[in-house]
C-alpha positions as a LaTeX table, in Angstrom:
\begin{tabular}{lrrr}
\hline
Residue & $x$ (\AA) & $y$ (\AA) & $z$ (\AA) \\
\hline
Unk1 & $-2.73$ & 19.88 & 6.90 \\
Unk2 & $-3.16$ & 18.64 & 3.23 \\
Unk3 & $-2.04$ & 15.28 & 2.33 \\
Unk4 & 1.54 & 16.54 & 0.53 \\
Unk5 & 2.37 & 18.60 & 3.68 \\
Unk6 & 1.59 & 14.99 & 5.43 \\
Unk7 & 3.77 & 13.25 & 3.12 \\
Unk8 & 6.62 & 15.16 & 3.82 \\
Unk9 & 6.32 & 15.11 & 7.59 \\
Unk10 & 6.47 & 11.19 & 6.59 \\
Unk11 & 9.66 & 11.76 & 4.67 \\
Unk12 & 11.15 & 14.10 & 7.23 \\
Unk13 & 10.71 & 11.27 & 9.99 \\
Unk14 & 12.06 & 8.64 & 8.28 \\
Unk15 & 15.42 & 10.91 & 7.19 \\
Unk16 & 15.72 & 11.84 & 10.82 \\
Unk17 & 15.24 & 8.20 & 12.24 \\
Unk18 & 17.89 & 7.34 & 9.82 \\
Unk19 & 20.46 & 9.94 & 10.71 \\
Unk20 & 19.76 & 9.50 & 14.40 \\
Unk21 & 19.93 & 5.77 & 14.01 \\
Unk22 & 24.06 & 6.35 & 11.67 \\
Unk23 & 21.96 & 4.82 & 8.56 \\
Unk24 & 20.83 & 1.84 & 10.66 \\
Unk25 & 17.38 & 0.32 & 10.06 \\
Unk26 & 15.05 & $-0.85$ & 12.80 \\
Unk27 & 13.13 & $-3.49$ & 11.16 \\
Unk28 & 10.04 & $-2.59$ & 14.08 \\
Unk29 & 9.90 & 0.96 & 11.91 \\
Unk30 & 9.67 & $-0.93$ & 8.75 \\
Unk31 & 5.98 & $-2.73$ & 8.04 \\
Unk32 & 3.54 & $-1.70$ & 5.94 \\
Unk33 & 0.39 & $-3.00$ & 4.81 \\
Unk34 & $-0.88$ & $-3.35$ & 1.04 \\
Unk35 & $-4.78$ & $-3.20$ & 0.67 \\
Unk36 & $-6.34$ & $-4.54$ & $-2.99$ \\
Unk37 & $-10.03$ & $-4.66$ & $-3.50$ \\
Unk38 & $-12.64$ & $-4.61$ & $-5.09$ \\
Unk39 & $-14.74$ & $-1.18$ & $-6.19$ \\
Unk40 & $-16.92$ & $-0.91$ & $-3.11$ \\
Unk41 & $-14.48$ & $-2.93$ & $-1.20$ \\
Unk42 & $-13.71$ & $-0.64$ & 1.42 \\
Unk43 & $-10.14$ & 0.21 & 0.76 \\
Unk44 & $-9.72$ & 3.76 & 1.80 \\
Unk45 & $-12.46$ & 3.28 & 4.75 \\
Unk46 & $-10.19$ & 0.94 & 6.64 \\
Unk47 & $-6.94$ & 2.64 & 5.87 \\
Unk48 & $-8.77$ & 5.41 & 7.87 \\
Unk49 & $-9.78$ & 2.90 & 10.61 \\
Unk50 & $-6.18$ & 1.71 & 10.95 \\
Unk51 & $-4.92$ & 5.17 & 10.90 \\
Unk52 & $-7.25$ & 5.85 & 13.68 \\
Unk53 & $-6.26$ & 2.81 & 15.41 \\
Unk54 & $-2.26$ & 3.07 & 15.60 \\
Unk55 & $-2.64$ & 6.68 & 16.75 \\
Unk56 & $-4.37$ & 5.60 & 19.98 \\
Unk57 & $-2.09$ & 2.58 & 20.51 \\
Unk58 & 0.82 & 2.95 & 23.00 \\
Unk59 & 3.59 & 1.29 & 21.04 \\
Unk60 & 4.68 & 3.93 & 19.18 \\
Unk61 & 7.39 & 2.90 & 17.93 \\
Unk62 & 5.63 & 0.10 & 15.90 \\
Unk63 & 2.06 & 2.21 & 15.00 \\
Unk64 & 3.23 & 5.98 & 14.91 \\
Unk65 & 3.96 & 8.15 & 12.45 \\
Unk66 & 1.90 & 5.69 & 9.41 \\
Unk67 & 0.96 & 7.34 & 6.24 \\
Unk68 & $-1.66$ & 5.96 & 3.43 \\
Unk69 & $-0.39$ & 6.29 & $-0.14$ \\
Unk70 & $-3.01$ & 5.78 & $-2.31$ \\
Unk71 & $-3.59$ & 5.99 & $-6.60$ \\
Unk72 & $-3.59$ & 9.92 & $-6.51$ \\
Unk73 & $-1.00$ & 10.36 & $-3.92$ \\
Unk74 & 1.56 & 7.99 & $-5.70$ \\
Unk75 & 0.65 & 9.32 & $-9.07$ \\
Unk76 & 1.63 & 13.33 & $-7.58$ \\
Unk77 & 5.23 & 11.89 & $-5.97$ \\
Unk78 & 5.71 & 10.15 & $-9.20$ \\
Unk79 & 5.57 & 13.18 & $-11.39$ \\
Unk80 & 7.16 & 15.67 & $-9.55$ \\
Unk81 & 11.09 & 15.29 & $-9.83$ \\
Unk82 & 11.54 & 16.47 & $-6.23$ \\
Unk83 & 9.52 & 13.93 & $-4.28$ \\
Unk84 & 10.25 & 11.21 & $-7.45$ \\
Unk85 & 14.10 & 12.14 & $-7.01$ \\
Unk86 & 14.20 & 11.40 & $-2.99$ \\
Unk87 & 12.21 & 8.26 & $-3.15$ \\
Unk88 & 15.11 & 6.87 & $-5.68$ \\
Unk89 & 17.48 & 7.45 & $-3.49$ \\
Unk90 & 15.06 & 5.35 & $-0.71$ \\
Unk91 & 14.85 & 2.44 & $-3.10$ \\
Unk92 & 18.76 & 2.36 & $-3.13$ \\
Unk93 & 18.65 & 2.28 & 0.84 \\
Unk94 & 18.05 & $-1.52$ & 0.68 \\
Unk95 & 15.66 & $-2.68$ & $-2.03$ \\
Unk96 & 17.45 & $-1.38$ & $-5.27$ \\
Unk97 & 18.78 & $-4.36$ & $-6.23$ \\
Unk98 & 15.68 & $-6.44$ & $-5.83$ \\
Unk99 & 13.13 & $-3.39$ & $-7.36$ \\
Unk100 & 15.62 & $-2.62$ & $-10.27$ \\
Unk101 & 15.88 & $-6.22$ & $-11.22$ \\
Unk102 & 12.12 & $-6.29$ & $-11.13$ \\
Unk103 & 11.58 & $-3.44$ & $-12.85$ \\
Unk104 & 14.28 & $-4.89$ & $-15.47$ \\
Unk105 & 12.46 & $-8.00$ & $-16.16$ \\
Unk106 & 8.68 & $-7.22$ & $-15.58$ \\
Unk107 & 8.45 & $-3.85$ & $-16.22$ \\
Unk108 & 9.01 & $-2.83$ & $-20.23$ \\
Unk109 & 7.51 & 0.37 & $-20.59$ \\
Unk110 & 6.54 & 0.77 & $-24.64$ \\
Unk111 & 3.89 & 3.56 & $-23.94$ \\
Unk112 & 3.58 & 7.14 & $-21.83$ \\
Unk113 & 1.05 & 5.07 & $-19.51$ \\
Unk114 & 3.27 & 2.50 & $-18.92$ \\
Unk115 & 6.26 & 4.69 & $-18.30$ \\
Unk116 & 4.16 & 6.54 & $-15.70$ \\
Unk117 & 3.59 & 3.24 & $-13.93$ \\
Unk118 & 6.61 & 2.52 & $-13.72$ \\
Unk119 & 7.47 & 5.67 & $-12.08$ \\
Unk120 & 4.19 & 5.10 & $-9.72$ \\
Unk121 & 5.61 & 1.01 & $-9.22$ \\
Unk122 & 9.06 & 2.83 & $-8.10$ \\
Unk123 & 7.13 & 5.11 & $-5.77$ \\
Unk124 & 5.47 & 1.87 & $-4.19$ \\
Unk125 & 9.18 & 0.36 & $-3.57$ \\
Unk126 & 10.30 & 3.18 & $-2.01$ \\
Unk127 & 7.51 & 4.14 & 0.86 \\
Unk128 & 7.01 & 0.07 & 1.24 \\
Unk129 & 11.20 & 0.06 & 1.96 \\
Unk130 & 10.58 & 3.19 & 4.29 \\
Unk131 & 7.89 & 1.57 & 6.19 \\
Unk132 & 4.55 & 2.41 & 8.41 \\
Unk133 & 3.25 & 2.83 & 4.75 \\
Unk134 & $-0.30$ & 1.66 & 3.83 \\
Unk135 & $-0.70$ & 1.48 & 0.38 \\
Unk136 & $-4.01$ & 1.07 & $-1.66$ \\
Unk137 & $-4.23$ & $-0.31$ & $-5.08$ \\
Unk138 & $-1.21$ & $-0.08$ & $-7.65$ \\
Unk139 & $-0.43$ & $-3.05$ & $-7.62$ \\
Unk140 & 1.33 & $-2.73$ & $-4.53$ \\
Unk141 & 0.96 & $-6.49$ & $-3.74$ \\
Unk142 & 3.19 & $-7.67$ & $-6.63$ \\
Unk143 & 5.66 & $-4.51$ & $-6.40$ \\
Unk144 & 6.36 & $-5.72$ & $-2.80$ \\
Unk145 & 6.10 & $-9.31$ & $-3.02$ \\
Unk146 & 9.71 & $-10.35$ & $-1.84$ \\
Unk147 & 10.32 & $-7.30$ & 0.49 \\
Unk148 & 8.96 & $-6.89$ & 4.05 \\
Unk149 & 7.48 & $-7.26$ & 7.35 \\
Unk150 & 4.76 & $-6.81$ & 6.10 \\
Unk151 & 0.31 & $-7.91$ & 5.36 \\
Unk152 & $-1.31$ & $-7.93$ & 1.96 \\
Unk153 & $-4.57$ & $-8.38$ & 1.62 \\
Unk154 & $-7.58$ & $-8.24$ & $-0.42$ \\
Unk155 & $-10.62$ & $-6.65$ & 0.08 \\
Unk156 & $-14.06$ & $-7.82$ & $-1.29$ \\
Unk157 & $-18.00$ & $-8.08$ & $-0.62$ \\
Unk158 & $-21.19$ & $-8.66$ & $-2.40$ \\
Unk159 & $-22.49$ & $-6.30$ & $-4.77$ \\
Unk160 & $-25.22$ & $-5.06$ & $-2.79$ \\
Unk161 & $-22.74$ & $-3.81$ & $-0.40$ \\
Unk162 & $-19.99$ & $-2.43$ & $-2.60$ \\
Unk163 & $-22.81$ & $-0.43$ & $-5.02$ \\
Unk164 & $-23.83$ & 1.73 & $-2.22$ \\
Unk165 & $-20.40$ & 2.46 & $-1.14$ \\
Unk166 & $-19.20$ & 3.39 & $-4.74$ \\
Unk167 & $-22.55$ & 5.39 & $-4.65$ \\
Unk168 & $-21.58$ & 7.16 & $-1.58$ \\
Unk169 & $-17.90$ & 7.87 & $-2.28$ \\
Unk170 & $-18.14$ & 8.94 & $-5.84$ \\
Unk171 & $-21.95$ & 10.53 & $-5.54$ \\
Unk172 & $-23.36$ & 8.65 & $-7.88$ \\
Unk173 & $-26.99$ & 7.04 & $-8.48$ \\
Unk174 & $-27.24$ & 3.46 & $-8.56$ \\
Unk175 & $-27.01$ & 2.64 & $-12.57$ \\
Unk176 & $-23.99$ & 4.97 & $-12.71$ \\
Unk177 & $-22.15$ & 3.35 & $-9.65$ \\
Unk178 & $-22.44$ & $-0.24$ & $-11.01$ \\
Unk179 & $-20.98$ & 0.90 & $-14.44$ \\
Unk180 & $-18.10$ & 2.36 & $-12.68$ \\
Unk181 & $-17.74$ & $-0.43$ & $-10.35$ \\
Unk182 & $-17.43$ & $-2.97$ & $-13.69$ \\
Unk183 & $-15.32$ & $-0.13$ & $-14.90$ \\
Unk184 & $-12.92$ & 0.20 & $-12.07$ \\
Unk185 & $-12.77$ & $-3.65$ & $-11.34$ \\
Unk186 & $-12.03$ & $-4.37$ & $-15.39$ \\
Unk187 & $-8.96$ & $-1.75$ & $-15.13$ \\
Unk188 & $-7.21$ & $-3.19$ & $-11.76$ \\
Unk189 & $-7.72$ & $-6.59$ & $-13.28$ \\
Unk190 & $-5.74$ & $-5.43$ & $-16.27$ \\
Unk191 & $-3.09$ & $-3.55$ & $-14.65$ \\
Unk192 & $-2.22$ & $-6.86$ & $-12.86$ \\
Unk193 & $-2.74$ & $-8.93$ & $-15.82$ \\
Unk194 & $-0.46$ & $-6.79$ & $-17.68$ \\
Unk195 & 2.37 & $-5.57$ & $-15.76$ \\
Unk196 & 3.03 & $-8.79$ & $-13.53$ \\
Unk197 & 0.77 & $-11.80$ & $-15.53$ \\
Unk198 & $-1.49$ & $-12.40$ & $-12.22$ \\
Unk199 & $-5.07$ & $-12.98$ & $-11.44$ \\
Unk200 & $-6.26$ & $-9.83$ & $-9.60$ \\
Unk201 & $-8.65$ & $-12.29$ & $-7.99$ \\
Unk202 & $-5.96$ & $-15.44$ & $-6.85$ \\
Unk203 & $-6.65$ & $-15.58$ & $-3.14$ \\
Unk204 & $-2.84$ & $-16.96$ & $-3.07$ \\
Unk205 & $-1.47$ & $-13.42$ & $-4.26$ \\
Unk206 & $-2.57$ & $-12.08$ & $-0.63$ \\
Unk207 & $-1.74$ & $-12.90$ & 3.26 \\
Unk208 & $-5.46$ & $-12.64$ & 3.56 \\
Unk209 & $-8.73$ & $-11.93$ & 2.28 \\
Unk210 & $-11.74$ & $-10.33$ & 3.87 \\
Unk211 & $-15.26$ & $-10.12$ & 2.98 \\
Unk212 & $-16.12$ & $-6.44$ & 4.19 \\
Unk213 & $-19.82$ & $-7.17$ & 3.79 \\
Unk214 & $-19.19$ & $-9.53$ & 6.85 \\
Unk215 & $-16.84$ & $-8.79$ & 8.87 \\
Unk216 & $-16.46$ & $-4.72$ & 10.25 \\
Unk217 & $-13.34$ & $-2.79$ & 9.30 \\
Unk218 & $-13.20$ & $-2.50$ & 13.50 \\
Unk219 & $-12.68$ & $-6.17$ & 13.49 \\
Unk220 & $-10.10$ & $-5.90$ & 10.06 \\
Unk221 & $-8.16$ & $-3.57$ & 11.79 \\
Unk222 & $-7.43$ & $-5.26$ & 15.28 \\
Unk223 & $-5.99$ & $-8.24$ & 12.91 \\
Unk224 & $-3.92$ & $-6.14$ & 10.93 \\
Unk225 & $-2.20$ & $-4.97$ & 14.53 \\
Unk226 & $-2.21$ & $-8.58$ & 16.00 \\
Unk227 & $-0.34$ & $-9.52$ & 12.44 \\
Unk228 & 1.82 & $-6.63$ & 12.21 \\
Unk229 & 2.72 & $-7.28$ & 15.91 \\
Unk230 & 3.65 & $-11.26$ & 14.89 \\
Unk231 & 5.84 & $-10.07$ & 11.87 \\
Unk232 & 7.79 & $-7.49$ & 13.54 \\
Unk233 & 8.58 & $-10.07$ & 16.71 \\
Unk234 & 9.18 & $-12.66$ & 14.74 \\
Unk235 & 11.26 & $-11.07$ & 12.37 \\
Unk236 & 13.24 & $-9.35$ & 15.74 \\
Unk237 & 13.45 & $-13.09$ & 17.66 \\
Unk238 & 15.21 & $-14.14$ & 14.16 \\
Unk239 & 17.87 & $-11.29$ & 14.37 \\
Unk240 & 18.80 & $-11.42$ & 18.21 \\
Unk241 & 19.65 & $-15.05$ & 17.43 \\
\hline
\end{tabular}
């Protein structure tokens, strides 16, 4: 099944959930987890650990049916007016007043590469208001940053960890990989800098942080479910009051 065909399954559930539920939301259907790293990091390695994870978990209705979203993902929903179309009409579910005020104030597209961010930034609203989303990278931190339940985090580790990953994922030899780590780190750092005036690297941006060159994406991933469990119980304590 390719990763479009997954995406609409994703879609599909949440429309069905919806109509089954008369437009209702159940908040223990709504988390999602942001990941921001570092090149090397080990962003798209854990969202395949906790994808692995929830599917062998019994609560289902907290940890089935997730979906990563990651840069090329977004950027295809963004530019096709079919997908783009239905996740406009998610953001006015229950975020559209927050997201179109941000989008007002932050977001001031002047060039084509800013207009398509915005499109990808209203693609990050949307599947972060669906839920069981984990999204990589696009500045999905600061899109989200009043909605939830919800962890963001930040991934990093010393070079001589990240260069071999980069080396492995994008086959590249070693000289190559650390110019396109530099590369890759210099153009996250500026999409943050840019579009919402933070430090990529402020440790107060995030929930957590996690140094992957230390602790295993095992480990990562049982304290994203042991968080995601707190904010969903919390949050359902608060509205049975």
């Amino acid at each position: 099944m390719s990763r479009l065909e997954t995406m609409e399954r994703y879609l599909s559930a949440h429309a069905a959930d919806k109509d089954e539920s008369g437009g209702r939301s159940d908040m223990r259907s709504r988390p999602f987890v942001t990941i921001s790293r570092q090149a090397g990091g080990g962003g798209h390695q854990l969202a395949e650990v906790l994808m692995d994870v929830f599917e062998q978990q019994a609560d289902t209705d907290l940890f089935g049916g997730w979906q990563v979203f990651d840069r090329k993902l977004c950027e295809i929903v963004a530019g096709n007016p079919t997908y783009s179309k239905s996740m406009d009409s998610l953001v006015a579910e229950k975020y559209r007043s927050k997201t179109e005020e941000f989008f007002h104030q932050v977001i001031r597209p002047t060039i084509d590469q800013d207009i398509v961010m915005h499109q990808v930034f209203r693609v990050v609203a949307a599947v972060a208001s669906i839920g069981k989303s984990i999204i990589i990278g696009r500045g999905a931190s600061e899109v989200t940053r009043d909605m939830g339940p919800k962890l963001s985090m930040r991934l990093v580790a010393p070079e001589e960890v990240r260069i071999p990953r980069v080396m492995d994922y994008y086959g590249l030899d070693e000289r190559a990989a650390r110019e396109e780590a530099r590369r890759l780190d210099t153009s996250r750092a500026r999409l943050l800098k840019t579009h919402f005036q933070v430090d990529i690297e402020d440790p107060m941006r995030y929930d957590v942080v996690w140094n992957t060159g230390e602790v295993s994406l095992d480990t990562i991933a049982e304290s994203v479910m042991a968080a995601l469990r707190s904010e969903v119980g919390v949050l359902s304590s608060e509205i049975s009051r």
